[in-house]
C-alpha positions in Angstrom: -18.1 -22.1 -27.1 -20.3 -25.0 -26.0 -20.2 -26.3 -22.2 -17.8 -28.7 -22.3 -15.2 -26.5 -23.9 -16.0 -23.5 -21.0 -15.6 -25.9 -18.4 -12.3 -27.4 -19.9 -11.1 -23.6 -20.3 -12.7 -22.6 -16.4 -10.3 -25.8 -15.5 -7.3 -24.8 -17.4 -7.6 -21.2 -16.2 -7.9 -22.2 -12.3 -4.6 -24.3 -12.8 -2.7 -21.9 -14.3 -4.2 -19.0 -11.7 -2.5 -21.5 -9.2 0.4 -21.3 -10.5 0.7 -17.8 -10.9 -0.7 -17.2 -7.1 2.7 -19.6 -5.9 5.1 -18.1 -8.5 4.0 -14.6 -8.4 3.0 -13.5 -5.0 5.6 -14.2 -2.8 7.8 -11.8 -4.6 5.6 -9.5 -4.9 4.5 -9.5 -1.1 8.5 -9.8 -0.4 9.4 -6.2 -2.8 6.1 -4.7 -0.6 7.0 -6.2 2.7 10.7 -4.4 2.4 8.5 -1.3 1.8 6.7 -0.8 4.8 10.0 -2.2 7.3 11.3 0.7 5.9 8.8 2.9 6.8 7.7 1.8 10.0 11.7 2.0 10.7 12.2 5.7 10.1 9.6 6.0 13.3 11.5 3.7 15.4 14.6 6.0 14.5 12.4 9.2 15.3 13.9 9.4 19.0 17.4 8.8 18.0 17.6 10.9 15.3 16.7 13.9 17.4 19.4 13.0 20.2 22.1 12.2 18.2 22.1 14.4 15.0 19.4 17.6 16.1 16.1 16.8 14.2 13.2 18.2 15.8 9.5 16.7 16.1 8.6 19.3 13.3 12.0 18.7 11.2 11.1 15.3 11.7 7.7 15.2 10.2 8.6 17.3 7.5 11.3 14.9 6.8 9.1 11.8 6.8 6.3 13.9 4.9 8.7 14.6 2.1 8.9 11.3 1.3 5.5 11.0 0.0 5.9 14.9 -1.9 8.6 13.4 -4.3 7.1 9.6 -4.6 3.8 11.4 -5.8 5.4 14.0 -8.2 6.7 11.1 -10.1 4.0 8.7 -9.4 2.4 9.5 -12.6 5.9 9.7 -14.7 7.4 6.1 -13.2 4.4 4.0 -14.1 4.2 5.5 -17.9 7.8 4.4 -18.2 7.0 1.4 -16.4 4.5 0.1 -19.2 7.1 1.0 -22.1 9.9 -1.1 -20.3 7.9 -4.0 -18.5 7.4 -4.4 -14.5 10.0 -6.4 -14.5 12.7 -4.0 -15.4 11.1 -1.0 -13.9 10.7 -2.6 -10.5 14.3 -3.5 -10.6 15.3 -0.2 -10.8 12.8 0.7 -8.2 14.2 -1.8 -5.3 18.0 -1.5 -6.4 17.7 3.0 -5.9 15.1 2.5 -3.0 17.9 -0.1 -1.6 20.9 1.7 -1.9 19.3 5.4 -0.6 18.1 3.5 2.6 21.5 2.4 3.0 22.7 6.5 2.5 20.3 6.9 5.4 22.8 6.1 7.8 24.9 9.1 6.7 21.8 11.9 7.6 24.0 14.6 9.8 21.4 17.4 10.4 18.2 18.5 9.0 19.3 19.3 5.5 20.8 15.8 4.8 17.8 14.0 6.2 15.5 15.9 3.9 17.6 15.2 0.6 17.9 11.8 1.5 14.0 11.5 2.2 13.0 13.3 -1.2 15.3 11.0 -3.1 14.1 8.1 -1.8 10.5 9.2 -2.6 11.4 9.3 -6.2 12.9 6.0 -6.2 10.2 4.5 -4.8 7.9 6.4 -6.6 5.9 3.8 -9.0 5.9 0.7 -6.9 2.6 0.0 -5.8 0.7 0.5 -9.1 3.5 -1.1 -11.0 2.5 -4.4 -8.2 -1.3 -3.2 -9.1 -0.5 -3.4 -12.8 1.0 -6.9 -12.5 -1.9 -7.9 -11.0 -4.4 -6.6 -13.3 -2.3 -8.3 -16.5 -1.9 -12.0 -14.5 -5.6 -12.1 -13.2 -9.3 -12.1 -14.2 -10.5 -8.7 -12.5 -12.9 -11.7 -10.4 -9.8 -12.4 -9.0 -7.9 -9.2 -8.5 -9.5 -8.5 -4.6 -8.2 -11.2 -3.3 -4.8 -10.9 -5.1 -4.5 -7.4 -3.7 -6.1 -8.9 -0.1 -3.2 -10.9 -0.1 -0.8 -8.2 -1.6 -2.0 -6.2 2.1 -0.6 -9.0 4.2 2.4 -7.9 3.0 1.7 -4.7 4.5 0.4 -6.4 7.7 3.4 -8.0 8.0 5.8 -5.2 7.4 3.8 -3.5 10.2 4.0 -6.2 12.5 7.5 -7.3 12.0 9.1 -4.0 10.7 9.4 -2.9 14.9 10.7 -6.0 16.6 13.0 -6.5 14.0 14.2 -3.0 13.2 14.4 -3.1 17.2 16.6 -6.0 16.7 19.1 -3.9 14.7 18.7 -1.2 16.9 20.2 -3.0 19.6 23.6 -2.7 18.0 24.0 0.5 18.7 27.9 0.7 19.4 28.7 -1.8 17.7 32.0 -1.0 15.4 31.6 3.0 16.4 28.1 3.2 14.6 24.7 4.1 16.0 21.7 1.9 16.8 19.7 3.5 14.0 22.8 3.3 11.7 23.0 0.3 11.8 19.2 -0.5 11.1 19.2 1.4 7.8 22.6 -0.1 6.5 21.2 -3.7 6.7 18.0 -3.5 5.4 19.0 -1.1 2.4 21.4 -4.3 1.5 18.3 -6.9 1.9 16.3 -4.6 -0.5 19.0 -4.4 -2.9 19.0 -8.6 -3.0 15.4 -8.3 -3.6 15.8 -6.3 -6.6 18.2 -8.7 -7.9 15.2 -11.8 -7.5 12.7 -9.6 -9.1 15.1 -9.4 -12.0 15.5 -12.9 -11.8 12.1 -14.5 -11.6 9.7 -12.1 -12.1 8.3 -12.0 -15.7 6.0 -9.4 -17.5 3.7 -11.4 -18.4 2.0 -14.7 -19.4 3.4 -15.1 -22.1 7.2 -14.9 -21.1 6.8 -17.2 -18.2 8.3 -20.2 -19.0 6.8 -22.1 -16.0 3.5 -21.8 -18.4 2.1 -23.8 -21.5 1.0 -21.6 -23.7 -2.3 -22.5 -23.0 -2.2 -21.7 -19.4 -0.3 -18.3 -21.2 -3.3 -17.8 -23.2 -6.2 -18.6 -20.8 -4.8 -16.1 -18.1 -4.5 -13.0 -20.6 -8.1 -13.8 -22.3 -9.3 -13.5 -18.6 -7.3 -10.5 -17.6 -8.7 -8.7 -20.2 -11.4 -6.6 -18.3 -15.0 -6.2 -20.1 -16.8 -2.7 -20.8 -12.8 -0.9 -20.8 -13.0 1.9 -23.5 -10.9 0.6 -26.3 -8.4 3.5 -26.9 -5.2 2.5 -28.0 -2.9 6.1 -27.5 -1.1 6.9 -24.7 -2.4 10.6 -24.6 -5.9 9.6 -25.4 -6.2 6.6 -22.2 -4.5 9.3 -19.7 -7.2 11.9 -20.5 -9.6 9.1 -20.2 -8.4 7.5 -16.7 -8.1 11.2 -15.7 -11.7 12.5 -16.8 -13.6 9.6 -15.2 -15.2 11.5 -12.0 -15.0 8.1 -10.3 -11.3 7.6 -9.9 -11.0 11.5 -8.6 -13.3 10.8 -5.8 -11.8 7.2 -5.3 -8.4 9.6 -4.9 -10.0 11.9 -2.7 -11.3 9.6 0.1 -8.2 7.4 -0.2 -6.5 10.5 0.7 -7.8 11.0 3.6 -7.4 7.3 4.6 -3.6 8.2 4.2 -3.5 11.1 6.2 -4.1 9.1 9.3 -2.9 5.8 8.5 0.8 7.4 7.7 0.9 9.9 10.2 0.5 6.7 13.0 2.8 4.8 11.1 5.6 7.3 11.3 4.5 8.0 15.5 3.6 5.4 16.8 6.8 4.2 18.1 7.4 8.1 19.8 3.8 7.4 21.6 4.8 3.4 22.9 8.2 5.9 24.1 6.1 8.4 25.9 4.7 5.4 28.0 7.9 4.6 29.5 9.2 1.7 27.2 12.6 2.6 26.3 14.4 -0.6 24.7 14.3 0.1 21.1 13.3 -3.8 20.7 10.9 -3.9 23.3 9.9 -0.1 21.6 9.6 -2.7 18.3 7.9 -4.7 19.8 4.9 -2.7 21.1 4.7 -0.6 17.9 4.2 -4.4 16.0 0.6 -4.4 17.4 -1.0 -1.7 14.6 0.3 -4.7 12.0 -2.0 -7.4 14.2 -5.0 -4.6 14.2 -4.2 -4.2 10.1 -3.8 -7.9 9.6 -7.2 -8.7 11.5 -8.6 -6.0 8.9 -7.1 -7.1 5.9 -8.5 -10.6 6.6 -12.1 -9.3 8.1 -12.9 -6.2 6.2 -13.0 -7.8 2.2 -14.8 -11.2 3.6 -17.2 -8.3 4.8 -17.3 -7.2 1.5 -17.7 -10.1 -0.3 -21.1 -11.4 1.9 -22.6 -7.5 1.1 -21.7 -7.6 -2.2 -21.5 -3.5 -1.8 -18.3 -2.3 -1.7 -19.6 1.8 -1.0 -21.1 0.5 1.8 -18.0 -1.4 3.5 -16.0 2.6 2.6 -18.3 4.3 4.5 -18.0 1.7 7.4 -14.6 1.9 7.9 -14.0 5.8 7.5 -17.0 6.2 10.1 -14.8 3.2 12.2 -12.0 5.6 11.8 -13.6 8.6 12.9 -15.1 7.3 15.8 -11.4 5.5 16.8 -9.7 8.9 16.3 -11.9 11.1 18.2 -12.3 8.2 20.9 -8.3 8.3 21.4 -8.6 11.9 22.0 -10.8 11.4 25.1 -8.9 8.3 26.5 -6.7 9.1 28.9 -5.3 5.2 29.9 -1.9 4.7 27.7 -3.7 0.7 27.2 -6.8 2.2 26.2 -5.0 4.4 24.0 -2.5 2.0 22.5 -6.1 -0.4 21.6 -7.9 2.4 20.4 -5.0 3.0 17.9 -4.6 -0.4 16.2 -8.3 -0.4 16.2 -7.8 2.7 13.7 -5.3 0.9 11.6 -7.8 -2.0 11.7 -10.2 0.2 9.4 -7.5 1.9 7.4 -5.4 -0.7 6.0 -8.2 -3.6 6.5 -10.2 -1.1 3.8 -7.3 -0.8 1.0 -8.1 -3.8 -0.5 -11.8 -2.8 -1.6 -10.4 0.6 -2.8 -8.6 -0.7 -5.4 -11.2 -3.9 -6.1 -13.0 -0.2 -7.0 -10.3 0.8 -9.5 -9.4 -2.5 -10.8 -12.8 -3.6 -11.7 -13.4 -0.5 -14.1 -9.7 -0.2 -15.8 -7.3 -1.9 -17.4 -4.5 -2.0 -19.7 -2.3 1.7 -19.9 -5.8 2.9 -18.9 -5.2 1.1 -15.5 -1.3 1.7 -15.3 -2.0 5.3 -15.5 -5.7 5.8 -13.5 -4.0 3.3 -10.3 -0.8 6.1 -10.5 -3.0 8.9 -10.4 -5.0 7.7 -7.7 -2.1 6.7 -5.7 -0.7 9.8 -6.3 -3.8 11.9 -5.0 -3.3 9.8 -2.1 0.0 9.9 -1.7 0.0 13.7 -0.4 -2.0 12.5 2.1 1.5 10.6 3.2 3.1 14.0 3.2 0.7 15.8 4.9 -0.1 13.0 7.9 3.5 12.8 9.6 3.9 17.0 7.7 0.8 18.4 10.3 1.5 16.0 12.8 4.9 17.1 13.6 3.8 20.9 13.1 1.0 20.0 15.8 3.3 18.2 17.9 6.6 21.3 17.9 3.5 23.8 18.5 1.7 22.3 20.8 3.7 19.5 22.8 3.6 15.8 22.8 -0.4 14.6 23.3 -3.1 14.4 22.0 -3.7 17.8 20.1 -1.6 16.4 16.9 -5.0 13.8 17.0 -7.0 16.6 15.8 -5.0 16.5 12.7 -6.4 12.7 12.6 -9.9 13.5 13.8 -10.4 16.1 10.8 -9.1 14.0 7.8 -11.4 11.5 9.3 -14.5 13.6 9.3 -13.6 14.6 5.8 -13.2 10.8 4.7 -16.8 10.1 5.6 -17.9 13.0 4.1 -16.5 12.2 0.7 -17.7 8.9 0.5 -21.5 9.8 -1.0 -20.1 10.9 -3.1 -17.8 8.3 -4.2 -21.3 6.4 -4.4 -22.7 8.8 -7.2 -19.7 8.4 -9.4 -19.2 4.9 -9.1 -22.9 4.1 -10.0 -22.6 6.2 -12.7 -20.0 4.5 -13.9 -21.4 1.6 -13.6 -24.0 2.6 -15.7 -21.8 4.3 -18.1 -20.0 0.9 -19.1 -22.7 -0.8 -19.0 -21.2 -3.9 -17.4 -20.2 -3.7 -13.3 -17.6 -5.3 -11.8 -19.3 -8.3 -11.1 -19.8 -9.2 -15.0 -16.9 -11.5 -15.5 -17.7 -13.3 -12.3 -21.3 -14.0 -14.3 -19.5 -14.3 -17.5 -17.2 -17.0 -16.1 -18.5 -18.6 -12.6 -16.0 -21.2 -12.2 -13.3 -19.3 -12.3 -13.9 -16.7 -9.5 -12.0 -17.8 -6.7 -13.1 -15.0 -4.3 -12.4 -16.5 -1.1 -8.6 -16.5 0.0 -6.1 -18.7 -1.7 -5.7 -21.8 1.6 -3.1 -24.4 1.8 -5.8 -27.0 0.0 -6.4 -24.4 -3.0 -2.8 -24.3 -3.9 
């Protein structure tokens, strides 16, 4: 292809990227958004849940732990099925079950209910964030795919800042037509959830190629882009699994992101108890307060990859951040002030959702295809029971020991093990790049002007 024709086809390719940033990644921030208000909600509920139907700080985080036991057993199984049936279809399902088993929280009597209800809506849910990761990694060039995910995270940021002032909100209707506060929070957004699986029905297609809002040039240019260089070329199912499995990069990718999770969901599913323990006793004003760990998360969503992007070493940036968290969490236990404490702990979420996005720029950059559908589940799965054990030893900690800071050691110790990991994370990712032969910044060399690694901004679209 001679110059002229490259930079017609880098043109072609950046106009039909914007179209698939405006078309695409609303609704996919919108399914993820619903995903974490529903998380950060089950905290808000913590307090009420024990008063009004008997479940314990323990019972509670084994509750909220469970969760994350049943969404990684079929982690794997979901996103398998998912590239047989499309995204579309699959994350249909996923938001329409996921929906109408939030709604069925509002039933939860004792212990036993809450856990059936918590497992089931693990395996509902189970699939969704590498199905989102897959969509990404068949729409856009892998030089593209941080920032796509960057700006999947806001989503995240948002659901973490605006998940507590509005489940608050709801909360505040507590009496309202006989039913609790907490009632009536899981009733109403299970029925938004459910709407958003009918939009991602409507207007979410599979691929280039079926989006009619393309020509099928602009169809054609995104999928010869998307197509990752130096990804083994196997073509069975059984034959990428082994291969995604047997790649000692993606196991210790799993293992730090693990203990990135322990922490991160064990303060997302407590925070609200700790803003309680400081004498704030509104549930919206309870909302409110737990909102700030989305502003620390936002602040590292937007900070931490434009770090990453002026180093140019994504290692590097891991080990920052676990040694940020580590330092946070063993800080907090020292801290006495409930300010200082409340700042110390959306300086934590700061490193541990601000540093998601470079994980998966680590996995995305060396997979694709049903090599990448099933490498992101497995890795999401390794790091999923990290979401089963956070909130799981936390509550143990807290019914053994009392309210305070000894469930932090819990915190302190994943930590220490995250920075631990990460050397070695740095072997295997070297050697992978050496393995291929090509690193993840090949395409970006292969195809300059169409690497728009900075943040998509109002002029860009």
């Amino acid at each position: 292809m001679n110059q002229p024709q490259a930079t017609a086809r880098d043109a072609l390719h950046a106009v039909a990227s914007r179209k698939a940033v405006v078309r695409l990644l609303p609704l996919l921030c919108l399914a993820y958004f619903m995903a974490f208000v529903d998380r950060t909600n089950v905290g808000l509920a913590k307090s009420s849940l024990e008063t009004d139907v008997g479940i314990g700080a323990a019972a509670y985080g084994l509750g909220a732990g469970i969760f994350f036991l049943s969404y990684a057993l079929l982690e794997v199984p979901s996103n398998l099925i998912m590239h047989r049936v499309g995204p579309r279809a699959w994350i249909t399902r996923i938001a329409l079950t996921w929906g109408a088993l939030t709604t069925a929280m509002m039933f939860v009597q004792g212990e036993a209910s809450f856990y059936v209800v918590r497992f089931l809506l693990g395996a509902a849910e189970a699939g969704l964030f590498p199905a989102l990761m897959y969509i990404i990694t068949v729409w856009f060039a892998q030089s593209q795919r941080a920032t796509m995910v960057g700006l999947l995270y806001l989503a995240v940021c948002a659901g973490l800042t605006l998940g507590g002032p509005l489940g608050g909100a709801l909360m505040e209707l507590a009496g309202t037509s006989g039913l609790h506060g907490w009632q009536w929070m899981f009733l109403i957004e299970g029925g938004f959830t459910i709407l958003v699986g009918f939009a991602v029905w409507r207007w979410l297609p599979d691929k280039p190629s079926d989006a009619r809002w393309l020509t099928p040039d602009e169809a054609a240019v995104l999928e010869e882009r998307a197509a990752t260089q130096g990804a083994p070329a196997h073509t069975t199912l059984r034959g990428n699994v082994r291969v995604a499995f047997g790649r000692p990069f993606i196991l210790a990718l799993a293992l730090v992101y693990l203990a990135n999770q322990v922490a991160s969901v064990a303060i997302q599913y407590n925070f609200p108890s700790i803003v309680e323990s400081i004498d704030i006793s509104r549930p919206f004003l309870v909302g409110l307060v737990s909102g700030s760990v989305g502003i620390g998360a936002l602040l590292g969503v937007l900070v931490i990859p434009a770090v990453q992007r002026r180093v140019r070493d994504e290692v590097r940036v891991i080990i920052g951040c676990s040694i940020g968290t580590a330092v946070t969490s063993v800080a907090y236990v020292l801290a006495s002030a409930p300010v200082l404490r409340i700042s110390l702990i959306v300086l934590a979420m700061f490193f541990l959702i601000g540093v998601l996005p470079i994980y998966w720029s680590v996995a995305t950059a060396r997979m694709s295809g049903l090599m990448a559908a099933a490498g992101l589940a497995f890795i999401n799965t390794i790091g999923l029971l990290g979401g089963f054990l956070g909130p799981y030893l936390y509550g143990w900690a807290e019914g053994t020991w009392g309210a305070g800071t000894s469930a932090w050691i819990v915190l302190v110790g994943f930590s220490a093990l995250g920075v631990l990991l990460v050397p070695v994370l740095h072997v295997t990712v070297r050697a992978e790049d050496r393995a291929t032969d090509a690193g993840p910044a090949a395409e970006s060399a292969t195809h300059p002007a169409a690497d728009p690694s900075l943040p998509v901004t109002g002029a860009d679209r």
